[in-house]
Z-matrix of the N, CA and C atoms (Angstrom, degrees):
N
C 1 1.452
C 2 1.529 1 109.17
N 3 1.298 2 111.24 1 146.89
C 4 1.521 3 107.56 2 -162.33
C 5 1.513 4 96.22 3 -109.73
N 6 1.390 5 128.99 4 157.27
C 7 1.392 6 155.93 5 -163.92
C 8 1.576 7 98.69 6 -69.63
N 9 1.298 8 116.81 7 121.50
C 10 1.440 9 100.02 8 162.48
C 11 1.634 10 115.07 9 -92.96
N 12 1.732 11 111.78 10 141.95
C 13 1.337 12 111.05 11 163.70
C 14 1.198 13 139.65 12 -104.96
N 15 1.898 14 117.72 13 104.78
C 16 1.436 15 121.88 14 -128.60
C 17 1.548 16 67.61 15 -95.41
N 18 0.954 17 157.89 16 -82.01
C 19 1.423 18 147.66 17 -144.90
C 20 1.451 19 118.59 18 -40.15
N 21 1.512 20 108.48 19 -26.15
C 22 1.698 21 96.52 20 167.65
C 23 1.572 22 117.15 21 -114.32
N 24 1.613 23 103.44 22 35.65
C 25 1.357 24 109.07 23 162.61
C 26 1.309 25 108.28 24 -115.14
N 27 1.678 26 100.38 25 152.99
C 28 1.873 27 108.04 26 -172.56
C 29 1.374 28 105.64 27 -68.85
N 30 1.416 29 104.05 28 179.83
C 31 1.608 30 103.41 29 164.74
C 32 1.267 31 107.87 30 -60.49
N 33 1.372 32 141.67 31 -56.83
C 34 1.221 33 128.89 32 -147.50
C 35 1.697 34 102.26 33 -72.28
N 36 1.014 35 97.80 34 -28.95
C 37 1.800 36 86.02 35 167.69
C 38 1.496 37 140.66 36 -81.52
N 39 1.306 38 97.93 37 -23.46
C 40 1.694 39 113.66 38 144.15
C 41 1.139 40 117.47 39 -43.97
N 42 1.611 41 121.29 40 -67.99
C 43 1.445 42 129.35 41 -179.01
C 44 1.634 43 114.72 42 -50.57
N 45 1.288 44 125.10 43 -33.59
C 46 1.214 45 146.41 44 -159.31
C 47 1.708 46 113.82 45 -75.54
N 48 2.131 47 89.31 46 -40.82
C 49 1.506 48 89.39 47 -172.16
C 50 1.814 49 97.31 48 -102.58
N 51 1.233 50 125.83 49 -5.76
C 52 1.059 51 99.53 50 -166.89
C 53 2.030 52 104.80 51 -109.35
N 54 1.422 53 100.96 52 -12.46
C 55 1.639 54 104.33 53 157.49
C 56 1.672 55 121.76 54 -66.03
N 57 1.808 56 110.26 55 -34.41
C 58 1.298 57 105.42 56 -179.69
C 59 1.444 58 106.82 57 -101.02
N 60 1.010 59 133.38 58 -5.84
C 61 1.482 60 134.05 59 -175.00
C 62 1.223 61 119.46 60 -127.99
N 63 1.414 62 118.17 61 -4.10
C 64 1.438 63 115.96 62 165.10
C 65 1.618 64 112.17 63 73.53
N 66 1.520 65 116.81 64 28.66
C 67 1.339 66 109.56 65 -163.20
C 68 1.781 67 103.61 66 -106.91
N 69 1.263 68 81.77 67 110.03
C 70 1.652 69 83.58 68 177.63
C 71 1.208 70 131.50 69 -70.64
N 72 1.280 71 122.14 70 -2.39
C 73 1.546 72 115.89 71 162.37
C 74 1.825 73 116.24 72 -90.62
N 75 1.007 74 127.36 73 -8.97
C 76 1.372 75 152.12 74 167.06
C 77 1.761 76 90.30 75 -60.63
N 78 1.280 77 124.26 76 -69.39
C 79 1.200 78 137.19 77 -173.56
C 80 1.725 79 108.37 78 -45.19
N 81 1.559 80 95.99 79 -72.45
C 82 1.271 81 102.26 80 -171.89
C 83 1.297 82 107.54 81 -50.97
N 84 1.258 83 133.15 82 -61.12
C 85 1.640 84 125.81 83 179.78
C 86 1.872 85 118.07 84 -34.46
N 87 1.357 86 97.33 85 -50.20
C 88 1.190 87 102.58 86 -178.63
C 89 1.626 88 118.78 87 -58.69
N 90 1.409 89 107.12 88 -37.96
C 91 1.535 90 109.94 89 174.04
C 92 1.550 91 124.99 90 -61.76
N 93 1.735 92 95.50 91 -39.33
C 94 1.618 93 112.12 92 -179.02
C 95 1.758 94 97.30 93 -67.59
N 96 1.282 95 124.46 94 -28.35
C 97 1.575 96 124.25 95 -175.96
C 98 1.916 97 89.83 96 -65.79
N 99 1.416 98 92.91 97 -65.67
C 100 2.085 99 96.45 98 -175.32
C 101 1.173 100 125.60 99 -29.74
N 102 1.232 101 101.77 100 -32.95
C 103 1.867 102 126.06 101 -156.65
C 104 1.670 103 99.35 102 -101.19
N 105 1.069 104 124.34 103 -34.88
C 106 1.916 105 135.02 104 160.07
C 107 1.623 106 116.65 105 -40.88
N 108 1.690 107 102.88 106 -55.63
C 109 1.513 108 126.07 107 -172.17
C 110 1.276 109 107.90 108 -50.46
N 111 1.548 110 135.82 109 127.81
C 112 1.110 111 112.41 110 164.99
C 113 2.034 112 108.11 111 -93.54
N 114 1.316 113 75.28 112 167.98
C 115 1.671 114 116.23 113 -143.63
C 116 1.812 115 91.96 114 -85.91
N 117 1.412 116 125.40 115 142.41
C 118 1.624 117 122.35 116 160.26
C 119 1.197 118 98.25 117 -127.58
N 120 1.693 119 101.01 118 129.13
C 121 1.268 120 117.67 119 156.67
C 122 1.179 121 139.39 120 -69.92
N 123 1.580 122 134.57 121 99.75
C 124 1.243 123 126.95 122 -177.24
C 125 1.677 124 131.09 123 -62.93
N 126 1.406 125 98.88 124 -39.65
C 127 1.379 126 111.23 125 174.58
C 128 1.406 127 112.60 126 -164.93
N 129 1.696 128 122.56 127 147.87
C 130 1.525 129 119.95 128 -169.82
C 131 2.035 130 95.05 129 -92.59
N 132 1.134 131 99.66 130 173.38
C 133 1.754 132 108.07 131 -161.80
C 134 2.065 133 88.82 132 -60.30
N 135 1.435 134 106.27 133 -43.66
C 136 1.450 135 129.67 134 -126.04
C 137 2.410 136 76.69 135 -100.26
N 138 1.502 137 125.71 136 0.85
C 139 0.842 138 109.26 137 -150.84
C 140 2.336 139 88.57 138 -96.34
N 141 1.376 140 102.67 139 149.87
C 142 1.503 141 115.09 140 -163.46
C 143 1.839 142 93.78 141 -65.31
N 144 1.701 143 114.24 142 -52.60
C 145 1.354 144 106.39 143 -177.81
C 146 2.172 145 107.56 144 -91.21
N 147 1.278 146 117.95 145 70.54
C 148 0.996 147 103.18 146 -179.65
C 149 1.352 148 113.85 147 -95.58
N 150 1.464 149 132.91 148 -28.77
C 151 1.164 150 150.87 149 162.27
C 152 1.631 151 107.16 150 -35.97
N 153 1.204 152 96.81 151 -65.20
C 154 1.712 153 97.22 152 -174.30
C 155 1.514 154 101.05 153 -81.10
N 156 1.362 155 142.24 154 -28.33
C 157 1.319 156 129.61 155 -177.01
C 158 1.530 157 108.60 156 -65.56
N 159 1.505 158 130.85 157 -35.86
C 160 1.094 159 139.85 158 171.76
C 161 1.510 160 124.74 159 -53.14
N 162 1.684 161 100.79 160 -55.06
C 163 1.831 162 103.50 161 168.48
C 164 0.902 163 118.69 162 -60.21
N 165 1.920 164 120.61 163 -46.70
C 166 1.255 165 115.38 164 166.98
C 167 1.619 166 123.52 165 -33.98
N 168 1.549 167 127.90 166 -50.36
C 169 1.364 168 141.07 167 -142.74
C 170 1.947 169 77.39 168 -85.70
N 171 1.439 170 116.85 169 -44.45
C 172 1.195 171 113.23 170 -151.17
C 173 2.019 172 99.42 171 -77.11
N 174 1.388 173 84.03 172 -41.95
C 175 1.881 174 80.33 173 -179.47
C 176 1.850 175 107.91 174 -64.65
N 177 1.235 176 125.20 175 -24.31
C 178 1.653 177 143.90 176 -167.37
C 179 1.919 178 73.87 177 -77.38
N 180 0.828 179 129.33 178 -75.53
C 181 1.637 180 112.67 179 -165.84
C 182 1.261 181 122.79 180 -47.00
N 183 1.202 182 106.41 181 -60.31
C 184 1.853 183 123.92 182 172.92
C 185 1.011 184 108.87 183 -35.63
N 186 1.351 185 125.96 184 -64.96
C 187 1.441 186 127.65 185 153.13
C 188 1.564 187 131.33 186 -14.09
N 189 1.563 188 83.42 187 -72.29
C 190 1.814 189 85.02 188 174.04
C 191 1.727 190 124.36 189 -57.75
N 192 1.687 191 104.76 190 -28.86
C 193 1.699 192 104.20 191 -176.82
C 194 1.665 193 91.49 192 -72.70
N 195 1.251 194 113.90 193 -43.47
C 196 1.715 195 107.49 194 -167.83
C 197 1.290 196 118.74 195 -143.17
N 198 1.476 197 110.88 196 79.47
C 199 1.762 198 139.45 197 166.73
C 200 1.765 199 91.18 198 -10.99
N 201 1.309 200 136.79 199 -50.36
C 202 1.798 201 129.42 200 -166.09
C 203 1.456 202 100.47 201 -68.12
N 204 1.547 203 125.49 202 -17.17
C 205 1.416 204 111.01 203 172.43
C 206 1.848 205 130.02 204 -67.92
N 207 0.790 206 79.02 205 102.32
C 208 1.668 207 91.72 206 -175.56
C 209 2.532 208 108.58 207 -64.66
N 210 1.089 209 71.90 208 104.38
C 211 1.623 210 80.12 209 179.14
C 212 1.878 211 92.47 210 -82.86
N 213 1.770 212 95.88 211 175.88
C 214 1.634 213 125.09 212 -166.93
C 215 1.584 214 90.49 213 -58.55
N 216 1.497 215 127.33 214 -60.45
C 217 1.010 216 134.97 215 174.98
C 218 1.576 217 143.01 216 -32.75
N 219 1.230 218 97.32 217 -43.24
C 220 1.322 219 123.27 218 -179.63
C 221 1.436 220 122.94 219 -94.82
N 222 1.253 221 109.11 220 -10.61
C 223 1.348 222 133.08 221 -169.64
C 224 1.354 223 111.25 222 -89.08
């Protein structure tokens, strides 16, 4: 059986082998890739507009998977 090389596979093929095959080193790479990314903060727990900074961030995604979603703004 030949060596797999998770470092020159994308994420989606990470995700691919270690959801259908249960392969935990597939996983771990992929997490150590997650854990590399840096991170944006939308809002701190302690922040006055966190409520609305959050829907905002959440309607700003929806958006991005599907441009026909009409946010508060746009509406």
């Amino acid at each position: 059986m030949s060596e797999l090389n998770y470092a020159a596979m994308s994420d989606a093929e990470l995700k691919q082998l270690f959801r259908q095959g249960q392969n935990e080193d597939a996983l771990q790479v992929y997490l150590d890739r997650l854990n590399q990314k840096p991170r944006h903060v939308i809002a701190t727990a302690d922040d006055p507009d966190f409520d609305e900074k959050i829907e905002a961030e959440i309607q700003r995604r929806l958006a991005m998977k599907n441009p026909s979603v009409m946010t508060r703004e746009s509406a």
